[in-house]
C-alpha positions as CSV (number, residue, x, y, z in Angstrom):
1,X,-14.9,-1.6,11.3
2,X,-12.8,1.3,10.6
3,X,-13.4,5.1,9.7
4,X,-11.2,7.5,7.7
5,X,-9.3,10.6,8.0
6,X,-7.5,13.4,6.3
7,X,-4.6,15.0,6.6
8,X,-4.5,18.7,6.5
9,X,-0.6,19.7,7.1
10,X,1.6,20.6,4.3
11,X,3.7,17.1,4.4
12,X,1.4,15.3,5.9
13,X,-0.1,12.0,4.3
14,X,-2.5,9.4,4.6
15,X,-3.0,5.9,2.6
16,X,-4.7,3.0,2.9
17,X,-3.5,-0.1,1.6
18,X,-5.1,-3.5,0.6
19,X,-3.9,-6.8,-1.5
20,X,-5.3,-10.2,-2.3
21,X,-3.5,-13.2,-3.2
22,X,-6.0,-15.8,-5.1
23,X,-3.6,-18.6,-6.7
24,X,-1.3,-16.9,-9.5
25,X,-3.4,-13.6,-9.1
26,X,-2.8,-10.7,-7.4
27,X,-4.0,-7.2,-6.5
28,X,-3.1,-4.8,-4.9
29,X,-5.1,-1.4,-4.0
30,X,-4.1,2.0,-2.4
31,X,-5.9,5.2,-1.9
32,X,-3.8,8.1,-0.7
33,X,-4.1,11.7,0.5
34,X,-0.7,13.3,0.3
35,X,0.3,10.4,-2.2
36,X,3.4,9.1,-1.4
37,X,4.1,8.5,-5.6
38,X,3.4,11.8,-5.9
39,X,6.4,13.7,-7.5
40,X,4.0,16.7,-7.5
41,X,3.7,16.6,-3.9
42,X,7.2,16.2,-3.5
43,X,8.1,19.3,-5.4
44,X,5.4,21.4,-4.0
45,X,6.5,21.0,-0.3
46,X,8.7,23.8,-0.4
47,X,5.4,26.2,-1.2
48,X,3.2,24.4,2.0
49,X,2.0,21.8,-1.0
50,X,-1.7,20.5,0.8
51,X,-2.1,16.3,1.2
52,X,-5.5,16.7,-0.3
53,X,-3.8,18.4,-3.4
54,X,-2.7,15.4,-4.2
55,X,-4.5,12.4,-3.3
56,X,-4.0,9.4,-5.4
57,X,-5.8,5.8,-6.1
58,X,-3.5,3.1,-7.5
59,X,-4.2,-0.5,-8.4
60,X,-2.3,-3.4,-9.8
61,X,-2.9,-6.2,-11.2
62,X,-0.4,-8.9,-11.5
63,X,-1.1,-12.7,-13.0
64,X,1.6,-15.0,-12.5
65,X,4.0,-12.7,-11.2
66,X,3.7,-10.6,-14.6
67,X,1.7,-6.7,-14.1
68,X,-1.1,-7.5,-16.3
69,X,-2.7,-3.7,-15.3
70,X,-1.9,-0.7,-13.7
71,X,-3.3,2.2,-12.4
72,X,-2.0,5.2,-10.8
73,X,-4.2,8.8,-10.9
74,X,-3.9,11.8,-8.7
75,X,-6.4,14.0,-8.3
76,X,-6.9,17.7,-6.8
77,X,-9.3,17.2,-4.1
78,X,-11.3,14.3,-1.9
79,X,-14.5,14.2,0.0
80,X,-15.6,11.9,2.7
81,X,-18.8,10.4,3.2
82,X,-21.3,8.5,5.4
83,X,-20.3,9.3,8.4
84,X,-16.9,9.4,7.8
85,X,-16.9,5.4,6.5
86,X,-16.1,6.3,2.9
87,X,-13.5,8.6,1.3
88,X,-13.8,9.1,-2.3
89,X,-11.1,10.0,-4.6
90,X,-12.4,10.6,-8.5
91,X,-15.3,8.1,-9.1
92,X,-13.3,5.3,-6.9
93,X,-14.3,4.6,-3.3
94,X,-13.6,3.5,-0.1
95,X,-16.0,1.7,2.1
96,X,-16.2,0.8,5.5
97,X,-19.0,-1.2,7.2
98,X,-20.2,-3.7,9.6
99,X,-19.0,-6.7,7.7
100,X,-16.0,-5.3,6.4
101,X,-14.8,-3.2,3.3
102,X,-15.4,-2.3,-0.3
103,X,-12.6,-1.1,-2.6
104,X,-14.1,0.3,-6.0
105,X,-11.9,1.5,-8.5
106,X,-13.5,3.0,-11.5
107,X,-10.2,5.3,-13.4
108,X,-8.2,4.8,-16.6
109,X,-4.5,2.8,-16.5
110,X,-1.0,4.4,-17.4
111,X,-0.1,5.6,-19.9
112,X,-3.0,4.2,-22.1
113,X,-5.7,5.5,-20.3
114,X,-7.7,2.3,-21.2
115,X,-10.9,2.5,-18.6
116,X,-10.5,-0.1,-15.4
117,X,-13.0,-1.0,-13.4
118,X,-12.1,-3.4,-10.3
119,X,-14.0,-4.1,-6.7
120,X,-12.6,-5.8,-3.7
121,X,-14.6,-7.2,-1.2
122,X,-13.1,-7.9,2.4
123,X,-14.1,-10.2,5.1
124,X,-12.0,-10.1,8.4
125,X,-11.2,-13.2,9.5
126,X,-8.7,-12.3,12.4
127,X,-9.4,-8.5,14.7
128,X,-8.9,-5.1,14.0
129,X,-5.3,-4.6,14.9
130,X,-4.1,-1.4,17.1
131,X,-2.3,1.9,15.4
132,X,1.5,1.7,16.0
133,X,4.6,4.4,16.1
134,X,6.8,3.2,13.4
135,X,9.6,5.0,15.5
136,X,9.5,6.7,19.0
137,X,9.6,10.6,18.8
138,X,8.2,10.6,15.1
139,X,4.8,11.3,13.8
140,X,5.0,8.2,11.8
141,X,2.1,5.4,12.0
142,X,1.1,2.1,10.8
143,X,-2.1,0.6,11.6
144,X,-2.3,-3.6,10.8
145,X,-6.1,-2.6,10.3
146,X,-7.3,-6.0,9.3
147,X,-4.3,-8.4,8.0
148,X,-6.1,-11.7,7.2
149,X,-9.6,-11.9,5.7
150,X,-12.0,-13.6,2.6
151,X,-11.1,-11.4,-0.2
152,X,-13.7,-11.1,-3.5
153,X,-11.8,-9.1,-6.4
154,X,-13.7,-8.6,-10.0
155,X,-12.4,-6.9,-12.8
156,X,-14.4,-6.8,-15.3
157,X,-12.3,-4.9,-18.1
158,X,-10.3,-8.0,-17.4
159,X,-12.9,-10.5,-17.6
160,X,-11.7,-11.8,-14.0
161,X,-13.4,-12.9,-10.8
162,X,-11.6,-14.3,-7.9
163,X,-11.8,-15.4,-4.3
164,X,-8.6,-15.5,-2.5
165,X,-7.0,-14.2,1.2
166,X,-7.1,-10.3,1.8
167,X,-4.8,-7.9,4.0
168,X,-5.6,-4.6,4.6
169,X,-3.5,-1.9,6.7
170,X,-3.1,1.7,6.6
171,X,-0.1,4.7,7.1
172,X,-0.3,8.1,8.4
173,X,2.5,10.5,9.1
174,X,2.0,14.7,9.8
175,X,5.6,15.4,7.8
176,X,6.7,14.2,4.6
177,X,8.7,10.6,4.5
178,X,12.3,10.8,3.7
179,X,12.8,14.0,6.2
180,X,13.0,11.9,9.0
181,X,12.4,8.2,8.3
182,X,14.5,7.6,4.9
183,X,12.9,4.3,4.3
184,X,11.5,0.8,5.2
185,X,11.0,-2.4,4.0
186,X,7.6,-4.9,5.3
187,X,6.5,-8.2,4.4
188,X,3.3,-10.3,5.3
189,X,2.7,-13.9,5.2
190,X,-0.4,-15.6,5.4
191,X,0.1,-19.2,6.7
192,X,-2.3,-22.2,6.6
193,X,-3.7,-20.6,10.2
194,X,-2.5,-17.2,10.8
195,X,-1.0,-14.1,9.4
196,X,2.7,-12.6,10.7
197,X,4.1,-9.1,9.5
198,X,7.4,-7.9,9.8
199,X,8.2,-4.1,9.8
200,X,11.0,-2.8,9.4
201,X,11.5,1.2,9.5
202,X,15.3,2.3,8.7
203,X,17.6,2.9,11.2
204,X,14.8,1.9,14.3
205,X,13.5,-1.3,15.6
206,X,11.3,-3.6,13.9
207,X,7.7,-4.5,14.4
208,X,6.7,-8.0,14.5
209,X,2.6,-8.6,14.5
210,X,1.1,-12.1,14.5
211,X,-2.8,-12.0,13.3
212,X,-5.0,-15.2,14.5
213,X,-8.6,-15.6,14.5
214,X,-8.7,-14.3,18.2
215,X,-5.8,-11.8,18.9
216,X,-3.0,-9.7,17.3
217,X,0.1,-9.6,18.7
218,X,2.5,-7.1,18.7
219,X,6.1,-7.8,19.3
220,X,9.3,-5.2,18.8
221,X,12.4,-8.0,19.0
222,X,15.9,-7.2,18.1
223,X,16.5,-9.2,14.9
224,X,19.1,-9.4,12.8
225,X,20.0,-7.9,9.6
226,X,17.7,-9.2,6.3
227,X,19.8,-11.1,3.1
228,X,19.7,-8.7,0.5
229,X,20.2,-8.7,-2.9
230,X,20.1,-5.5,-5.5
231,X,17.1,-4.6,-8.2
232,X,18.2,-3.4,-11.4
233,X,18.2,0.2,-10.3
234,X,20.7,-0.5,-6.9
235,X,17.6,-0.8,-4.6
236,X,18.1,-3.0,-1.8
237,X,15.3,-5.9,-1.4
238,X,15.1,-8.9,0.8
239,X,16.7,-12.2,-0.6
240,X,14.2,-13.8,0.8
241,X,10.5,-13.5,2.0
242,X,8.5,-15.6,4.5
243,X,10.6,-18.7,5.8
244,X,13.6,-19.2,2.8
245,X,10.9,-18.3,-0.1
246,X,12.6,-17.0,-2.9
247,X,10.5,-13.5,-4.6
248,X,9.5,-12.3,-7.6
249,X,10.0,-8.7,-8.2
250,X,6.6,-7.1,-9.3
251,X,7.9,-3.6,-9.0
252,X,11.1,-2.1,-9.6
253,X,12.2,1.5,-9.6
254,X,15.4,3.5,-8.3
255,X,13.2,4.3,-4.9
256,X,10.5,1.9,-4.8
257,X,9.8,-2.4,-4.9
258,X,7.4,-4.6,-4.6
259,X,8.1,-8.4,-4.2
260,X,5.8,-11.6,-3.7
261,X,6.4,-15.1,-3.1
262,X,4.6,-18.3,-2.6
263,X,5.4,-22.2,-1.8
264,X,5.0,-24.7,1.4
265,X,1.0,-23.1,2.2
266,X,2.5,-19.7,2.2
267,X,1.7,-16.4,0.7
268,X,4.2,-13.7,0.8
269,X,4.1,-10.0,-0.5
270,X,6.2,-7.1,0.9
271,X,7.9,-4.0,-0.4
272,X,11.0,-1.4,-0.1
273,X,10.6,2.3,-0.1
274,X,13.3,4.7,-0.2
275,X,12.3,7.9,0.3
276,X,15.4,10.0,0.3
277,X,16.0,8.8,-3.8
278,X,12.1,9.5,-3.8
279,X,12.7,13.2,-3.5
280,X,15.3,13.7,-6.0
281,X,14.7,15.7,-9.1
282,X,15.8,12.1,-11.8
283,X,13.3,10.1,-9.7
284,X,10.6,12.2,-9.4
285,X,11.0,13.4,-13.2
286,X,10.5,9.4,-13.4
287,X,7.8,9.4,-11.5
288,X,5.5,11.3,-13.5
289,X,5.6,9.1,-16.3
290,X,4.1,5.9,-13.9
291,X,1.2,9.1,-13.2
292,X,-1.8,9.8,-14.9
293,X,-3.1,13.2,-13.3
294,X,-6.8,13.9,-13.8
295,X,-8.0,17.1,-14.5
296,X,-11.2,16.8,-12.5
297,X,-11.6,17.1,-8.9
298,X,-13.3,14.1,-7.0
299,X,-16.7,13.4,-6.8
């Protein structure tokens, strides 16, 4: 299905992404190299700071709209596998194969360190989708990997097992974000038949993809600005997500939101970055304390 890479440039990153929306649960998983919640990274950039210094895997676990876990560790090194199908960060993994995907995460949360253990599943149900330039003449990229699928997460530590519908994409840039792209916002939406994302990268046009069992189309229309409204912290967010669905805020900080809605047959989940307020000394200082770092190297 899909094989990963590394970065190896001083600002350079790498993520992949994955959620799963199964009634009023939801998860969300990310392994990164060259974390982009790294405030480490951030501050060693001016020194030629390495991605694979500071790879990261997160996961989040939300019930009803309410974080019910969370877990964000960075880590000194990473090794890949298998013929390049599996990138391991600590004692989590990441799995490609025929079928699909495995997600594993075996870490501690923040700031209890309370020992997690969750595994996604994921079955495509629409085609791989084609790596895009978020903005002509920049070396950033989003890949809609696999944006609708049958997604299986368990948690034990949390007693939960759950079927619901799976997206999966991934990001790659060679310099660090906020010194060129200051930002974006994205949402998806699964609807009864297909899945439709809309990308929008700061200051450049948007991406539109539509997902269906038998293509992925790509679209880059002029459209117009989004409703906003402001978190807690001034952060611009979308008033609204999918076709007039209100959101919950899941995540709020000064640079960073995440947001989900549902209602009508549709799923929506989507986020804001700002990577400029990322960078500065207050938000990075904050930063550390959403961080676990682990003193070993992965495994």
């Amino acid at each position: 299905m899909n094989r990963v890479e590394l970065p190896t440039k001083s600002g350079a990153y790498r993520w992949y992404y994955a959620d799963v929306t199964a009634g009023d649960t939801s998860a969300v998983f990310i392994f990164m190299v060259g974390s982009l919640f790294s405030a480490r990274y951030s501050a060693s950039l001016k020194k030629g700071g390495l991605p694979r210094e500071h790879a990261a895997v997160n996961f989040a676990l939300y019930e009803k709209g309410v974080r019910t876990a969370w877990v964000l560790t960075e880590y000194q090194d990473v090794s890949i596998a298998n013929d390049g199908r599996t990138l391991r960060i600590g004692a989590s993994s990441l799995s490609y194969d025929d079928e699909g995907f495995t997600m594993t995460v075996k870490d501690k949360t923040t700031p209890w360190g309370e020992p997690t253990q969750a595994v996604l599943r994921f079955t495509p149900q629409v085609p791989v989708g084609p790596e895009l330039r978020l903005v002509d003449g920049l070396s950033h990229h989003w890949r809609p990997i696999c944006v609708r699928g049958e997604a299986r997460v368990t948690v034990p530590t949390h007693d939960l097992d759950v079927v619901g519908r799976g997206y999966h994409d991934g990001n790659h840039g060679e310099v660090a974000l906020g010194s060129d792209l200051p930002g974006w916002s994205w949402a998806r939406t699964h609807h009864p038949d297909e899945t439709r994302i809309s990308y929008r990268p700061w200051g450049a046009p948007a991406i539109e993809v539509t997902a269906t069992p038998t293509s992925v189309d790509v679209e880059r229309p002029a459209l117009p600005p989004q409703p906003t409204t402001r978190t807690g912290w001034g952060l611009r967010v979308p008033a609204e997500l999918g076709p007039k669905l209100a959101p919950v805020l899941l995540e709020s900080s000064p640079f960073y939101a995440r947001l989900e809605a549902q209602g009508e047959g549709l799923q929506a989940l989507g986020e804001v970055a700002d990577f400029v307020r990322f960078h500065s000394p207050a938000v990075r200082w904050m930063a550390n304390l959403r961080t676990r770092y682990a003193k070993e190297a992965a495994r």
